[in-house]
Z-matrix of the N, CA and C atoms (Angstrom, degrees):
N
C 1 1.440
C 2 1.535 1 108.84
N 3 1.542 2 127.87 1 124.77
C 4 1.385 3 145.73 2 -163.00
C 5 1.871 4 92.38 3 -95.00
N 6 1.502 5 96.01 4 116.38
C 7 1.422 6 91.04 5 163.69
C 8 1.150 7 115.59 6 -106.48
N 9 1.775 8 132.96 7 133.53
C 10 1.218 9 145.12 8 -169.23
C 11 1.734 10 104.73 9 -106.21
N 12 1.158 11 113.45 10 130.41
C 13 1.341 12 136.39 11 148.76
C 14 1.239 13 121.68 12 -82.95
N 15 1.564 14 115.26 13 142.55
C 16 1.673 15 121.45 14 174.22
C 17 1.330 16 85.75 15 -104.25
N 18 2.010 17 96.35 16 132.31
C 19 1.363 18 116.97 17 158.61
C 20 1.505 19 131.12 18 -50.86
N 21 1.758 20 116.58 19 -5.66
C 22 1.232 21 114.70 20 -179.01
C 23 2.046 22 105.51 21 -97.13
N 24 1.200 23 96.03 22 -5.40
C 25 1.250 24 97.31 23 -169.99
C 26 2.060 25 109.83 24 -100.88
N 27 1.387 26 98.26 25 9.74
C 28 1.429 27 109.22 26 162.14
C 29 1.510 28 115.92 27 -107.77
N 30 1.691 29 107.81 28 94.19
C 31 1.423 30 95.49 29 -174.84
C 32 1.654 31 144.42 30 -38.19
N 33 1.719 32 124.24 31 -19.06
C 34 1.325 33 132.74 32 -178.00
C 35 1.440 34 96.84 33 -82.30
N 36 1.115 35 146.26 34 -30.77
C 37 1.352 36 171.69 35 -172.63
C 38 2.024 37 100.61 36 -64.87
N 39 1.657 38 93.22 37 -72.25
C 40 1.107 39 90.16 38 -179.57
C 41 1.326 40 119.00 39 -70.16
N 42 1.350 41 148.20 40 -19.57
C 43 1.605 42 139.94 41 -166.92
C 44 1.479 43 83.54 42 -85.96
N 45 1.131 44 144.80 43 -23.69
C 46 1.458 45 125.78 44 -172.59
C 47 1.586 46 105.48 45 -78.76
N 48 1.232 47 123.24 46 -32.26
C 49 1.449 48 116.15 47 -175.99
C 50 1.277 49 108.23 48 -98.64
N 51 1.518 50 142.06 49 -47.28
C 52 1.310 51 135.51 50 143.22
C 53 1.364 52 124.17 51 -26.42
N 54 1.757 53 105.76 52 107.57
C 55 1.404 54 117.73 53 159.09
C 56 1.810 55 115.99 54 -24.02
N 57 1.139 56 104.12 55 126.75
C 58 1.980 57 103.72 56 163.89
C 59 1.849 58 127.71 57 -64.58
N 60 1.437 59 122.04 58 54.55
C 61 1.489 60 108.11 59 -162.55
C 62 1.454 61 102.41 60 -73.80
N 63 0.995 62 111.72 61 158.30
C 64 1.572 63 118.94 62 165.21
C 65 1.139 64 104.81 63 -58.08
N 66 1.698 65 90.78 64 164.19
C 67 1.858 66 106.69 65 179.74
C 68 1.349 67 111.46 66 -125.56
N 69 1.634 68 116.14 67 23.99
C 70 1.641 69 112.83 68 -156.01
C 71 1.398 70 100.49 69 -91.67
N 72 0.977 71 147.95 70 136.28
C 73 1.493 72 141.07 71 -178.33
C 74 1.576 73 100.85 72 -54.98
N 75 0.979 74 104.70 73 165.90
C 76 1.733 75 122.35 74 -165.76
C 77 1.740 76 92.70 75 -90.32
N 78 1.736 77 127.69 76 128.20
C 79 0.996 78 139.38 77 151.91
C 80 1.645 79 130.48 78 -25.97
N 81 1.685 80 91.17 79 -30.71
C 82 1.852 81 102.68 80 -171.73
C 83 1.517 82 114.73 81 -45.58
N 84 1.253 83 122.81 82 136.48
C 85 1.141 84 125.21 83 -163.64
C 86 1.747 85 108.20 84 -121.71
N 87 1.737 86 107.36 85 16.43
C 88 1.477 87 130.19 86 -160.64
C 89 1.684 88 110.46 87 28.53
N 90 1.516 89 121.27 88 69.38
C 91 1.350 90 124.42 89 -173.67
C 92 1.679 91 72.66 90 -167.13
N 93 1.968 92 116.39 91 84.20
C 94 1.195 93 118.01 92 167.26
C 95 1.537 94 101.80 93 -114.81
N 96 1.322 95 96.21 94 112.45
C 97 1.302 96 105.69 95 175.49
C 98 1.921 97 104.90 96 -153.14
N 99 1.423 98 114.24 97 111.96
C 100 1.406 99 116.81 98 -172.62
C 101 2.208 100 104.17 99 -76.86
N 102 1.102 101 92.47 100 148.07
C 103 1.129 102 114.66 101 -179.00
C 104 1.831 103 119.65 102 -71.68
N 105 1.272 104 129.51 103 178.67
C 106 1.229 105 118.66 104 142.75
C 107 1.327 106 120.05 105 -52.35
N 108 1.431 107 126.76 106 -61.11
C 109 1.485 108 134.15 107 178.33
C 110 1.400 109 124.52 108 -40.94
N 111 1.474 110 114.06 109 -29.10
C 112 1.284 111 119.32 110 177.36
C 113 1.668 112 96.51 111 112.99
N 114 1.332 113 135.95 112 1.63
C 115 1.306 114 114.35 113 163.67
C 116 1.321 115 117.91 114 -118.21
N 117 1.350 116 108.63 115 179.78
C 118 1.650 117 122.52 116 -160.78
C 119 1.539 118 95.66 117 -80.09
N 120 1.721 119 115.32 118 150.27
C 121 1.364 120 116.60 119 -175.09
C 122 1.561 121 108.25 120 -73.39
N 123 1.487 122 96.09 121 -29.42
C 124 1.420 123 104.87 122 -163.82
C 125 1.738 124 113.82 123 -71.35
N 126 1.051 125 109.70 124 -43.10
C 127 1.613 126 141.58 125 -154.82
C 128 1.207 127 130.22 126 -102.78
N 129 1.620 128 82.31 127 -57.83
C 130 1.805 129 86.27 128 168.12
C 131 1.450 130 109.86 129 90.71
N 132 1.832 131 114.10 130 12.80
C 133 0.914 132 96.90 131 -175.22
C 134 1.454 133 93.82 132 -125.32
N 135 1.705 134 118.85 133 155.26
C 136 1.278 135 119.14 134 -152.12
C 137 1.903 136 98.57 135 -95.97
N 138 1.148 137 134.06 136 172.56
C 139 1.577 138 138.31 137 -153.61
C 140 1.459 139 96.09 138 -65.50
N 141 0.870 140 123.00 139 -50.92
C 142 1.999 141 130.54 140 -152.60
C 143 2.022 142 85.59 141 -81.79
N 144 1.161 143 136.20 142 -38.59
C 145 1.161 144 145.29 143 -160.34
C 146 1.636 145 99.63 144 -66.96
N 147 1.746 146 104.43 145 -56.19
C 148 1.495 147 126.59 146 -177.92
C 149 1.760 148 93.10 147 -49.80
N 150 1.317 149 101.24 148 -70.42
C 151 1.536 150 110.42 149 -173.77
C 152 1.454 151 124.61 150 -34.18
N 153 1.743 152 98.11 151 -50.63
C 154 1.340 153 100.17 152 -177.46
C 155 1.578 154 120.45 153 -92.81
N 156 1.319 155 114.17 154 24.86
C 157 1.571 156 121.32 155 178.51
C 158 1.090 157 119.74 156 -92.31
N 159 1.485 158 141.03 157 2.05
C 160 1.157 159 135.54 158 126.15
C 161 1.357 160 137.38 159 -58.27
N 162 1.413 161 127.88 160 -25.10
C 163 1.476 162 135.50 161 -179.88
C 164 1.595 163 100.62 162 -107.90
N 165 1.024 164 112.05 163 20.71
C 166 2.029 165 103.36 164 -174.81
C 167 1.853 166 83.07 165 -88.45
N 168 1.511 167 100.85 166 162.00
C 169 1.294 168 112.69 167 156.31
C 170 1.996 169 118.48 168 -83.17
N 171 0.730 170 115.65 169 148.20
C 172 1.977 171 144.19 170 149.95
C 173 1.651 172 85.06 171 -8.27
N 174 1.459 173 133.18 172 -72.58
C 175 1.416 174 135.50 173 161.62
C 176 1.253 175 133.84 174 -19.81
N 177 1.351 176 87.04 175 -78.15
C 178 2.119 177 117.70 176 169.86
C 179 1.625 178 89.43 177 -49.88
N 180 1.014 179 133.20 178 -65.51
C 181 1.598 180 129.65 179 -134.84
C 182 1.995 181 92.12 180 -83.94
N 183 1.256 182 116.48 181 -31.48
C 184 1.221 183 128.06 182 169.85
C 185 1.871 184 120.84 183 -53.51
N 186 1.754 185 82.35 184 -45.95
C 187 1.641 186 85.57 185 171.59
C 188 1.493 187 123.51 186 -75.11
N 189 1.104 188 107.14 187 -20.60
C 190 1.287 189 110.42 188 -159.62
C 191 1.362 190 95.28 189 -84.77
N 192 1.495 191 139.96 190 -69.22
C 193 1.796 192 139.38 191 160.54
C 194 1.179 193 96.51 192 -23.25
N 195 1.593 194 145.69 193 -43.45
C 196 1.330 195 113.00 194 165.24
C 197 1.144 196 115.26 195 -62.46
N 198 0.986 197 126.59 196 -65.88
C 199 1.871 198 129.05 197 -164.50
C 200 1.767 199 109.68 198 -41.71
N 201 1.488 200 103.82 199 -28.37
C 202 1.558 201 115.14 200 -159.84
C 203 1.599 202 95.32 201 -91.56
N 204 1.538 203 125.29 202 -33.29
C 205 1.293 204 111.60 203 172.99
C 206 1.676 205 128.12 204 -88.15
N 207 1.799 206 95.92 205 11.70
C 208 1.290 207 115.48 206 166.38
C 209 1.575 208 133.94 207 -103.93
N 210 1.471 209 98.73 208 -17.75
C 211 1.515 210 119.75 209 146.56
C 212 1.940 211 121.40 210 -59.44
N 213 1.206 212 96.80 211 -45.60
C 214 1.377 213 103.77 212 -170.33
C 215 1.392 214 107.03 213 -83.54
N 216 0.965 215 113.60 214 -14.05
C 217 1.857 216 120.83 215 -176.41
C 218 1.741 217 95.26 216 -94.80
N 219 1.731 218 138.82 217 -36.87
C 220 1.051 219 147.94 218 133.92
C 221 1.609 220 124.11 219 -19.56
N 222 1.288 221 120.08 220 -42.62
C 223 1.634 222 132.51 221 -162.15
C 224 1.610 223 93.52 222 -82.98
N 225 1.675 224 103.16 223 -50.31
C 226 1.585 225 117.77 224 -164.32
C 227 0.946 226 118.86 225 -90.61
């Protein structure tokens, strides 16, 4: 009797076929409310940004807390 393994269930296996999303916790500060400008009061981060902060990479999600603590340093 041939025992078979699924390739997703060998972890080196799986990070190669699994997308890379970030792991940074989400900025949301639950105070969603968009601005005239197009960003969130709370956050600072604009709709498509919110949207796309689950699929950004560890990188992406890095840049963006910069950009967002450069908005907020901008407001003040």
């Amino acid at each position: 009797m041939k025992t078979y393994v699924c390739s997703m269930s060998i972890p080196h296996v799986r990070r190669r076929i699994a997308p890379r999303f970030g792991s940074t916790p989400s900025p949301c500060v639950k105070v969603c409310e968009i601005d005239d400008d197009g960003f969130c009061l709370g956050c600072k981060r604009t709709v498509d940004e919110i949207r796309d902060w689950m699929i950004m990479s560890d990188y992406e999600q890095q840049l963006l807390l910069c950009e967002l603590k450069r908005r907020h340093n901008e407001k003040n």
